[in-house]
Structure formats: structure tokens, C-alpha cells
N, C-alpha and C positions, 0 to 999 in steps of 0.2 A: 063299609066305608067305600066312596066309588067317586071319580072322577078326579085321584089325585090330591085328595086332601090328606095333610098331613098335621098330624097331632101332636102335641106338645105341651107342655105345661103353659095354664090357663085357658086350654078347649075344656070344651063342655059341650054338653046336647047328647044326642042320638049315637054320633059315631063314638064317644068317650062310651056312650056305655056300651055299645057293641063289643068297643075294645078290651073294655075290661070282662064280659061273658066272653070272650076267646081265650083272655091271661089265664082265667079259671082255668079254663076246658083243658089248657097247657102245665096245668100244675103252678101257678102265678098270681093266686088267687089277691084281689085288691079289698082292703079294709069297708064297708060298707059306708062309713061317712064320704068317703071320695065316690062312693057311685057316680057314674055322668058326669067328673069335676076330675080334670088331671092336673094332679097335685104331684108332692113328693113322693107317696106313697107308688101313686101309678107310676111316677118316673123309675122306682126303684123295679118295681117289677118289668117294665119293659126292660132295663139293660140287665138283668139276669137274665130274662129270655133270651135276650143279644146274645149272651156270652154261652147260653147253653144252645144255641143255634147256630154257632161261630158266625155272627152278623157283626159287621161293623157297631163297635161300642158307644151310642151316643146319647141313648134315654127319648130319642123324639122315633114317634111311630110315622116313619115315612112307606113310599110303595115295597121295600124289600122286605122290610120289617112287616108290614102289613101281610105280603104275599107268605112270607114264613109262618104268620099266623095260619093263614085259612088253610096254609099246607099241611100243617101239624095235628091239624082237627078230623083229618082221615085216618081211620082204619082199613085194613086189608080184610073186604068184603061189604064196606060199606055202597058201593059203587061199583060196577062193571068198568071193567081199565081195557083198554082197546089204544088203536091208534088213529089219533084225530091230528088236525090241525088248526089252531093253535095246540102243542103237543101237551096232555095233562097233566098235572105235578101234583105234587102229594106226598106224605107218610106212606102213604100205604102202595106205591107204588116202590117206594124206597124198598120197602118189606116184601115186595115180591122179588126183585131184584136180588134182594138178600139171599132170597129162599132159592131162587134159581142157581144161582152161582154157587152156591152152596153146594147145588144137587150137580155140580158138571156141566151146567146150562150157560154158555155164557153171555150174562143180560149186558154186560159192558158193567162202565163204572157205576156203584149206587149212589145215580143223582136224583133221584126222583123223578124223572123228567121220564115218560114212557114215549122212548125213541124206537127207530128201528130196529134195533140190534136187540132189546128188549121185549120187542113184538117175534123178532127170529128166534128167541130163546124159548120162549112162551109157546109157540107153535112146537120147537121140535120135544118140550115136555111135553105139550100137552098130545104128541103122537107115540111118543115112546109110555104115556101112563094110562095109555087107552081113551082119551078122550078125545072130545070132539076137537077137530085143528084148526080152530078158527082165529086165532089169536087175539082174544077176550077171555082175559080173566072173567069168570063170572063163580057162581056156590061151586060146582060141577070140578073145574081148575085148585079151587079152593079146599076141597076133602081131596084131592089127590095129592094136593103138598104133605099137607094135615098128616096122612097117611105114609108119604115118603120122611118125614120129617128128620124121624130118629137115622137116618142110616148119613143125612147133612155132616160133612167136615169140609172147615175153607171156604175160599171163597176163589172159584175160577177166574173171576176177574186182576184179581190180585196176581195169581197167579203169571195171565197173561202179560199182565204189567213188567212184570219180573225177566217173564221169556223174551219182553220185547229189548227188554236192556239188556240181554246176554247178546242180541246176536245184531244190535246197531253196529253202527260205523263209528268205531272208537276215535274218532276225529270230529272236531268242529268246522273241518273243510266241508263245502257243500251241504251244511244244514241249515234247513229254514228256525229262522227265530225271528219271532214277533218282539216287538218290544212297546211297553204304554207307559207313557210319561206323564204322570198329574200335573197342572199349571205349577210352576215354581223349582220342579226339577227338571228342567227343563234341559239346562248347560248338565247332568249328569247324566241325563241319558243319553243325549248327544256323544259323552267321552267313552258310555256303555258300548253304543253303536258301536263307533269305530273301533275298539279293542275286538269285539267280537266278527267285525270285518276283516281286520287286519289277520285274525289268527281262520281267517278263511270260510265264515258261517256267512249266509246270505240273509241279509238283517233288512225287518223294517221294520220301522219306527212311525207310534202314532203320540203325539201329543197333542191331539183333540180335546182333551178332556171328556169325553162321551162317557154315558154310564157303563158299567159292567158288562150288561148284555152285547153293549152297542161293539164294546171291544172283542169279546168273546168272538161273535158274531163275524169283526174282523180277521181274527188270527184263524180261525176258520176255514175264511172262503181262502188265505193263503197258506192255505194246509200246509201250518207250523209245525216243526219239530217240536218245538217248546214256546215257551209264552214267558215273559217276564216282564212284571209289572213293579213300577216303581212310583211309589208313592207315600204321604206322610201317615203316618199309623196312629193309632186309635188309642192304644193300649201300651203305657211305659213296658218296654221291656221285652216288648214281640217285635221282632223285626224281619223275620222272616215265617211265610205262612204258605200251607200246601193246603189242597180240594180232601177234604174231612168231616164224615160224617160219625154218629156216635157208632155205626157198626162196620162202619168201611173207610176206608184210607188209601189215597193214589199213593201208589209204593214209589211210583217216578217220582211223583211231584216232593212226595218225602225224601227222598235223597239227593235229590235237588236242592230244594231248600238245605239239608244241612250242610251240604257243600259250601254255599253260598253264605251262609250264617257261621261255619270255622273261618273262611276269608276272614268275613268283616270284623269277628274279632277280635281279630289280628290287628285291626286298624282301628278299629271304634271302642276295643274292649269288652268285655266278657257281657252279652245278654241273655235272655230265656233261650229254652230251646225251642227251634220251630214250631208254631202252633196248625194246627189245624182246622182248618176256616171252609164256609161254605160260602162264599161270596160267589156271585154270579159271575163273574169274570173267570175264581175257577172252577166252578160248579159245569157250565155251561160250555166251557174250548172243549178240543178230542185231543189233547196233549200234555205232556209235563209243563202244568202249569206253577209258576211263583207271584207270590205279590211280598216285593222286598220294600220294607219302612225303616231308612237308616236313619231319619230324623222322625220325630212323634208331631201331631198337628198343634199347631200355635206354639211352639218349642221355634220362639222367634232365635234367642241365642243359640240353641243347633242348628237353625238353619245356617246363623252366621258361620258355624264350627264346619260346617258340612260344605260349603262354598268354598270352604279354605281349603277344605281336603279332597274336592271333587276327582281330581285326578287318583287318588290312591284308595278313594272306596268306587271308583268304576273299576278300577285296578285288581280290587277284591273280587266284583261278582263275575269278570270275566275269567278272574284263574278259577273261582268256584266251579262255572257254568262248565269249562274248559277240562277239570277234575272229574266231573262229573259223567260230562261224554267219554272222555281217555277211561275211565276204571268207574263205571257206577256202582257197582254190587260188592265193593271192597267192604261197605258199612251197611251191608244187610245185617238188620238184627229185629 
């Protein structure tokens, strides 16, 4: 599928069947009368793959959706993984990452995404296991994990995470926070700003509406402490969600979220626990990222509940955010 076409029920043709030889290859397999016809059947297997990819929950196969497909279809050794740019993504880079961190290597967080940090891991394995330093995974890379395998506990990255919240600035004085506001919460993240101003954090606020990356991309270049995204959610009952994959978990982003998810509550009453999502927004920042959903999408009478109460659920996520910097590792478990 290529140049942005998006699938849905009543496509047909070439890319329906495509889509459906990828669902397979993912364990999603579509009933044969729907081959090249997206029906009920295909809709049901693209939002299980949604949900086991931690993708936004919708049933229509859009670019994210699509890019998590082609991603999932690597193994670790199908491909030489190196450092290009645009940067490669992939399962199986996810799985070196794994392997690395694992081994005391540290690749950063496992997104997939073969960044620098995962090129620096790669090199200083692949000198410390006798092989060539060239920073390519290739077979060569690949029987030296094999090999080191059994002796894997952890994950360094995890770790890092951890040491990095021992020894921050227990204050929200002087820390960078990004903030992104979806069209319609607009007056909430505005009240978000200013409490997290007021108690002294240097706040910027985007409500462009831009995709994921686009945001990502920002809170970035203003090398944020943390990221916190506010928008309406997919899925009754999740409302707040951290960078998670099925082998790895931001320990920040995790205890963030539940900080922020005890506030609300308090205020909104009792919902799921934090879930853990790969959305490109948090896949893709270098920081304790959230994406908080206090109203569900087209939940027209929550939005009205949520207008009413905007002042005392911004009120939530800043004592959360604020809980969080003062004492983060009170709720390691």
C-alpha cells in the first residue's frame, strides 16, 4: 500500500489483499470469502492487531496502522540493520535492542527505531564479543548474541530510566514540559499550562493538531523533560497511557502515568489502569512521555461533563505531574 491510501470497510483490490497477507504473516489471519474485500471480518482483525500493537483503536488501516504492519513482518537476521537515514524500524530491530540491554549494552529505549544510541550499543558489543566494530547487525553480530544469550538478565535501558529518576531535580521549578493539545481540548490544556507554570516548570504548549511524529519531533527539538499529551481516547476506560512495547516498558513514562491517572480519579472516578501504548508520539520523544484521555472520542456528553470540570481535572494532572517530579519511585513495583 503506498502513497497514503487508507483502507476501510468497503476497499477492495490489490491493497485489501495485501493487507490481508500481512494480517496473516501477524497471526490475524482473514476468512477466505473476504480476500481483496474489507468486510467485517477484515475490520475485526485489524483492531486486534490495533490492540496488540498498542495502536489507536479504530478498525480502519491508516499510515500508522499500515507502518506497524510492515514493521512486524521482520525478524532479527532477516536484514542487515545499520544506521541510515530515514532511520529503520522494525520487529527485529526492537529484538536487538532487547538483546542488547539485556546484555549491559545500552541501546536506549526498545522502539524499534535504530537510532544512535543503538548503533553505540552495537559497536561497543560487537568489540567487547570479538567481532567486527562496524555497527551492522549482520549473521556474524547475530551468532554472538545466540551465544551470549543464556548469561541475559534485564534490561539496562530500564534500568537507566530508573537511575535517571533517582537523581533529577525533585522540583518542577526549571523543567522543560512540552504539552499537545488535540482540537476541542483546547481551554484544558491552556488551565494544564498555567498550573504547571505557576508551580515553576517552563511549559510549551502546542495545539496544532499535527500527527504524532509531527509532535514527537517537537517536544524534541525543545529537549523536554516530559511530554504530556492531551487528547480524546479510543478505548472506554483507558485514560491514561505510557511508551510500551510487549518486551519493554518506559519505567518514567509508567509512573507518570499512574500519578496522573490516582489524580484524576479523584475527580473523574475510578478507571483502568494505565495502559501501555506504542503510539508515535510516545514511541518516537527522548522523555517521560503521557498521552492522557479524560473524555473518550465522540463521548459528546463527556465532553460537556469535562468543560464543566476543566479547571479541577487540569488541577489533577498537575498535582500528578508535580507528585511525580517531588517523589517518583515511591510506586516502583
Amino acid at each position: 500500500m503506498t502513497g497514503g491510501v487508507v483502507l476501510h470497510r468497503g476497499s477492495a483490490g490489490d491493497p485489501v489483499r495485501d493487507l490481508h497477507q500481512r494480517l496473516a504473516a501477524a497471526g490475524h489471519a482473514v476468512p477466505p470469502e473476504e480476500i481483496a474485500s474489507f468486510g467485517e471480518c477484515t475490520e475485526k482483525c485489524v483492531i486486534d492487531f490495533q490492540r496488540s500493537r498498542g495502536l489507536r483503536v479504530d478498525g480502519i488501516c491508516g499510515p500508522q496502522t499500515w507502518a506497524a504492519l510492515v514493521e512486524s513482518g521482520f525478524s532479527l537476521g532477516d536484514r542487515l540493520l545499520y544506521l541510515r537515514h530515514p532511520m529503520l524500524r522494525g520487529d527485529d530491530i526492537g529484538e536487538l535492542q532487547r538483546r542488547l540491554n539485556a546484555l549491559g549494552f545500552d541501546a536506549g529505549r526498545e522502539d524499534g527505531i535504530f537510532g544512535p544510541d543503538t548503533e553505540a550499543a552495537l559497536r561497543q558489543f560487537q568489540m567487547n564479543a570479538g567481532v567486527t566494530s562496524d555497527g551492522v547487525a549482520g549473521p556474524a553480530t547475530q551468532q554472538a548474541l545466540d551465544h551470549l544469550d543464556a548469561l541475559a538478565a534485564g534490561s539496562v535501558a530500564s534500568v537507566r530510566e530508573l537511575d535517571v529518576l533517582r537523581h533529577q531535580t525533585h522540583s518542577l521549578t526549571g523543567r522543560r514540559i512540552f504539552v499537545a493539545v488535540d482540537p476541542g481540548l483546547d481551554a484544558l490544556g491552556e488551565l494544564v499550562r498555567r498550573g504547571l507554570a505557576t508551580s515553576g516548570a517552563l511549559v510549551v504548549i502546542d495545539a496544532s493538531g499535527c500527527d504524532d511524529s509531527a509532535l514527537a519531533r517537537s517536544a524534541n527539538a525543545f529537549a523536554a523533560d516530559l511530554a504530556i499529551v492531551l487528547r480524546a481516547g479510543d478505548v472506554p476506560g483507558e485514560r491514561c497511557s505510557f511508551f510500551a512495547t510487549r518486551t519493554f516498558r518506559s519505567e518514567a513514562g509508567f509512573l507518570l502515568a499512574g500519578r496522573i491517572e490516582e489524580e484524576l480519579s479523584a475527580v473523574l472516578g475510578p478507571a483502568g489502569p494505565p495502559s501501555g501504548k506504542s503510539y508515535d508520539v510516545l514511541r518516537e520523544t527522548r522523555m517521560a512521555a503521557v498521552v492522557c484521555s479524560p473524555v473518550c472520542s465522540g463521548d459528546v456528553d463527556g465532553m460537556g461533563r469535562l468543560a464543566g470540570r476543566a479547571g479541577e481535572v487540569a488541577a489533577a494532572i498537575v498535582r500528578g505531574t508535580r507528585s511525580w517530579t517531588e517523589a517518583p519511585l515511591d510506586a516502583v513495583r
